[in-house]
N, C-alpha and C positions, 0 to 999 in steps of 0.2 A: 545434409549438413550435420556436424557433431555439435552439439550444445551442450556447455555445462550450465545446470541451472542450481546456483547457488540459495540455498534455504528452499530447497523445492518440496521440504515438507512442510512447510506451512500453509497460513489460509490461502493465499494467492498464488504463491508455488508450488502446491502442489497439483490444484487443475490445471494452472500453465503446463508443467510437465507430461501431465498422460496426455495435453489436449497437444503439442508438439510429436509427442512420437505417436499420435494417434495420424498423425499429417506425415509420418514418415521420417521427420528426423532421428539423427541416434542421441539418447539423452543420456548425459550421466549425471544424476542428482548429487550434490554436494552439501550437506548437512553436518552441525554437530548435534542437534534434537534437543537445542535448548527451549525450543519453546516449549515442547515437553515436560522441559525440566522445570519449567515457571509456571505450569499447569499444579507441580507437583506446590511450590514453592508458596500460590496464593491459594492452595487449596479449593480447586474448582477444575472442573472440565467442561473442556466441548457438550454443549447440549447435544450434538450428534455424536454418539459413540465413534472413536477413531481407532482404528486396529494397528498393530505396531507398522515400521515402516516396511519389515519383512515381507508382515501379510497380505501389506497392500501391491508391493511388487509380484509374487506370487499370484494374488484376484486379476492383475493386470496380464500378465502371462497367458493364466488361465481364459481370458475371454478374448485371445485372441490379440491385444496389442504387443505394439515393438517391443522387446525389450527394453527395461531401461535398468542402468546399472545404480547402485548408490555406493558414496564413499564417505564415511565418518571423518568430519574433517572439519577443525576451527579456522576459519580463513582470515579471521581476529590475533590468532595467539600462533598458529603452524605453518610461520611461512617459507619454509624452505621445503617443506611438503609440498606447498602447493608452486612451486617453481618447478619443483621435481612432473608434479601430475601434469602441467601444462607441458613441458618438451616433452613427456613419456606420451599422451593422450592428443594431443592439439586439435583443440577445439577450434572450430571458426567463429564461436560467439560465444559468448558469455551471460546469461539472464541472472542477474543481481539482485536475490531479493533477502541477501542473507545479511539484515538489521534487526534490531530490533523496531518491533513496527506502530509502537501502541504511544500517543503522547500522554495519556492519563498513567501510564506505567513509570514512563518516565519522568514523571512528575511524583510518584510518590514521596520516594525518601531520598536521600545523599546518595544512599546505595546505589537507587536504580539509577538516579541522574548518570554516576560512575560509570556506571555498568553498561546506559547506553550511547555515552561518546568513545569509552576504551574501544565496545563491539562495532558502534556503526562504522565510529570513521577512522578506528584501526583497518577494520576488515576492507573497508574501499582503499585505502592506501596501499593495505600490503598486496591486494588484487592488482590495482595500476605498476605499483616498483614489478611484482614480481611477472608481468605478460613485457614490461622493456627487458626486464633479465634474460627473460624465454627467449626473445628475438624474434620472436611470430608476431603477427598480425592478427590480433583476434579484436572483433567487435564486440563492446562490452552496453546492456541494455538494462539499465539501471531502472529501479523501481523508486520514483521520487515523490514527492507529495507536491499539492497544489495549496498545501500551506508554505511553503516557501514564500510561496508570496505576501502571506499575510492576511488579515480580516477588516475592513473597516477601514481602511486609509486609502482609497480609490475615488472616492466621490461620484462610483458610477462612470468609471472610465474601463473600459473594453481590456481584461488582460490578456497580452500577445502571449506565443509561445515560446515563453523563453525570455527573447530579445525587445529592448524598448528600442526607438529611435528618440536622441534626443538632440538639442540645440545648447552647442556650448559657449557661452559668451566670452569675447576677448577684451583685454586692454582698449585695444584701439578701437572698439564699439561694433567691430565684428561678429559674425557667427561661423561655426562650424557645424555640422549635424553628422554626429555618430551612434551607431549603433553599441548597447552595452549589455549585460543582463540587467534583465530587472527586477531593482532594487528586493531585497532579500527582508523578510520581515516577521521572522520565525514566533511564533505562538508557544514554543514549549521546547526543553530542552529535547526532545524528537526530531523536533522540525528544525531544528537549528543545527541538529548534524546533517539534515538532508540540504541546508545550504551550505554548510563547509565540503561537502560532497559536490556541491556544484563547481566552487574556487578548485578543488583537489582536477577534476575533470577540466576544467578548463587550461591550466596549469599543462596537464600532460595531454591534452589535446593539442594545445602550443608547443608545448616542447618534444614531444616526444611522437608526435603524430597519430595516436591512439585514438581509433574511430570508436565515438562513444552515441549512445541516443540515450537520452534522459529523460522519463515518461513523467509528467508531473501528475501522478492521479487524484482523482477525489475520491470523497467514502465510498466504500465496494460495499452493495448488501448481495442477497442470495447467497446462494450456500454450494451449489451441484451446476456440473457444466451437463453437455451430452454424455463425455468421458465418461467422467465420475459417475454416471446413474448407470453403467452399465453392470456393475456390481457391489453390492451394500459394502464389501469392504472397500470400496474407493470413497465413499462417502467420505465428503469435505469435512471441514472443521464448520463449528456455531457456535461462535465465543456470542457468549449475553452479559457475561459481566463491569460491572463497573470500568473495568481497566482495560478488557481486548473487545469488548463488545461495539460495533460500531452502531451508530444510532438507529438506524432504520432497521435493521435486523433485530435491537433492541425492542424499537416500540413493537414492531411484530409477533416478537417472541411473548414480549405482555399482554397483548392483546390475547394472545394465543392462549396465555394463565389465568387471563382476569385479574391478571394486576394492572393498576393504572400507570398509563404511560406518563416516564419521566423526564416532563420538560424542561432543563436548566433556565433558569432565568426568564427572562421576556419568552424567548421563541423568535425572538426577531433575528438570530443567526440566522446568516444565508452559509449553503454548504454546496459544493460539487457533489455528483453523484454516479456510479458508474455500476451498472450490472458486471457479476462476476466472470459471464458470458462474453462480455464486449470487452472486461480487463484483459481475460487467455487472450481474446482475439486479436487487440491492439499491441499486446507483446511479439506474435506471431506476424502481425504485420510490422514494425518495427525490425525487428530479426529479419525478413525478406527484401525489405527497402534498406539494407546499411547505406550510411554516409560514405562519401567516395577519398581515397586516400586523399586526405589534407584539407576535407572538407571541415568547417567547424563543428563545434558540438550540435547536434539534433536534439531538439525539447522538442516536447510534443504534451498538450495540455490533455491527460486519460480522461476525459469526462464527459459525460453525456449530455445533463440536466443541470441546475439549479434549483434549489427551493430552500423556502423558509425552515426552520425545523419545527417551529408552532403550526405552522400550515399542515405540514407534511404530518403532523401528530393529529391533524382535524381532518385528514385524507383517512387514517388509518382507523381512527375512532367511527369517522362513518363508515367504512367499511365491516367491522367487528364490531360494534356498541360498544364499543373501550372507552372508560373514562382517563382523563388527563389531572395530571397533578403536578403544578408547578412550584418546581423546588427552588433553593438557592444554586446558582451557579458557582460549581468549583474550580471553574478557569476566570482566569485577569484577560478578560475581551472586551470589546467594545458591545453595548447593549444590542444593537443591533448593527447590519452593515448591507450595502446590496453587492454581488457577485457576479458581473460580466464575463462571462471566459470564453475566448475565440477555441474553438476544436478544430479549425478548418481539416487542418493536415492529417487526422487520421480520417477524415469524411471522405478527402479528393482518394483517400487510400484502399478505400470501399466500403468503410465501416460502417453498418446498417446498427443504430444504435436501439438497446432496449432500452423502454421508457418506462415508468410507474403504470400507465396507462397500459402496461402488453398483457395485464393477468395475471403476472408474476408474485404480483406481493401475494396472493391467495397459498401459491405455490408453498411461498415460505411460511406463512401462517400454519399450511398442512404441514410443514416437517416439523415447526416448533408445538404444534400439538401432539405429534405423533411420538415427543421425544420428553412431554411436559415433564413427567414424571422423575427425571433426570433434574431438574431445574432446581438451584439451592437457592429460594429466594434473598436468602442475607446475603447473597452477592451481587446481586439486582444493582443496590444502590451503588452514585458513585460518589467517594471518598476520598479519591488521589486531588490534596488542593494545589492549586498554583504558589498561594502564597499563607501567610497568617492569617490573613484575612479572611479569606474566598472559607479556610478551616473552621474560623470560630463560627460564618455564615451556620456552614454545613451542622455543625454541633447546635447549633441555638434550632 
């Protein structure tokens, strides 16, 4: 199978990628290396050293895997390029992970807010017009969040994949029961384009017959697949900061410095959670199962676990002797919330899921010690606020 995988240098694209042609596909990565550029922009890098994107195709060569091709390419701003590569190249799928991915980024200023509805849901747009332009049939496997759904407004109700069944009442004191998406309940201008992404997909799923799978993930921690550890220059990315750092890799990485772990608010957030291991895998399965011509859009909820993230900070603390430090919260949420999420569909699919419990957090605790020295602690904290509010919090 030919796959393009769009943003396949980033943190979840990139082991998607080696971990697909390491299975045999032909991959051809599709990047412009912004996030590179935003590494440059908030001044911080990866706690794991990352080698350009050359060297890492080159390390991949060298020990043996497929080749994979890369092509510098805005899928946001160049779209008659990318019309061109799909009739020149024709892929049979497409892996979609070229957004910007961070909601605390997008939360900083006007700019970024800008920056990440022009890129997210330009780039899905001109993706969908430009595969009806091409006239092929490519399956497109979109990398979506499982904040779509929202935090806190469930009351403990099971969320499906995707699709609600609901009951619609009539005039004449009827019902009807149809099925819909459910309801969209975005957290941050991020997640609000991953639900205009959904309308965009459903849209050209209906009209256009565009076989689409929409993964809704939870936070990814770990850093390295199999792939990836088979040479230092494939080593993944380990954002710890404020704005791309995702929690659990956070608290880890502090534990790892002896600085105390930063719990926002109560701790009574409930969060999805998904090893980086099980993210490559559920794309990979996803990509071998497509939806059949004219079948509706495929959601599929990427997550393994749930947990509190005060809890999940008193897992960690016992683990390391880390102490915890509860700050002001710089997101507009609810204090706390509980988090039901059905995964059936990638289980029946074979997905053998890694848990907190398999060893692993140790794992990551040895890369963020073994890279401390890299660590710019004034980027630690997090800064990017929701509103006035949540800001003058953080300052006081």
């Amino acid at each position: 199978m030919k796959v393009f995988v769009l943003g396949g240098d980033g943190f979840c694209g990139w082991p998607c990628s080696v971990n697909l042609a390491d299975n045999g596909h032909d991959v051809v990565i599709i990047d412009n290396l912004s996030r590179r550029k935003i590494d440059i922009d908030l001044e911080v890098e990866s706690l794991t050293p990352i080698t350009s994107i050359g060297e890492r195709l080159k390390a991949w060569d060298e020990v043996g895997g497929k080749p994979m091709k890369f092509i510098n390419l805005d899928v946001s701003k160049e779209y008659q390029r990318l019309v061109e590569l799909l009739i020149e190249e024709k892929p049979d799928s497409i892996v979609h992970f070229a957004e910007q991915r961070a909601a605390p980024y997008s939360m900083k200023s006007s700019s970024t807010k800008r920056y990440t509805v022009d890129n997210n849901v330009n780039g899905t747009h001109n993706l969908l017009a430009a595969i009806v332009e091409s006239g092929l049939d490519i399956h497109i496997v979109h990398l979506g969040t499982m904040g779509v759904y929202g935090y806190g407004s469930h009351r403990g109700a099971t969320i499906p994949e995707g699709y609600l069944k609901v009951e619609v009442p009539q005039p004449d004191g009827t019902r009807f029961e149809e099925e819909i998406l459910h309801p969209a309940s975005p957290g941050s201008v991020y997640h609000m384009t991953k639900t205009l992404d959904q309308l965009l997909f459903l849209y050209y799923n209906k009209n256009d017959r565009i076989r689409i799978t929409d993964l809704h993930q939870g936070i990814v921690w770990g850093t390295n697949t199999e792939a990836t550890l088979k040479d230092p220059r494939l080593t993944n990315r380990f954002d710890y900061d404020g704005d791309y750092g995702t929690v659990l890799n956070r608290f880890l990485m502090q534990a790892a410095i002896q600085y105390p772990l930063t719990v926002h608010g109560t701790g009574g957030q409930t969060r999805a959670f998904i090893h980086i291991r099980d993210s490559v895998k559920c794309v990979q399965l996803a990509l071998e199962n497509p939806p059949s011509q004219g079948e509706r859009v495929k959601i599929f909820n990427q997550m393994t676990e749930s947990h509190q993230v005060g809890e999940l900070a008193k897992k960690v603390a016992s683990l390391t002797g880390a102490e915890i430090n509860y700050l002001p919260n710089p997101r507009n949420e609810a204090v706390e919330n509980d988090l039901i999420v059905d995964n059936r569909c990638f289980i029946e699919l074979g997905l053998k899921p890694t848990t907190l419990d398999d060893g692993l957090l140790t794992e990551v605790v040895d890369v963020a010690r073994r890279w401390s020295n890299r660590c710019d602690k004034k980027r630690i904290p997090c800064i990017s606020a929701w509103t006035s509010t949540q800001a003058k919090a953080i300052k006081n």
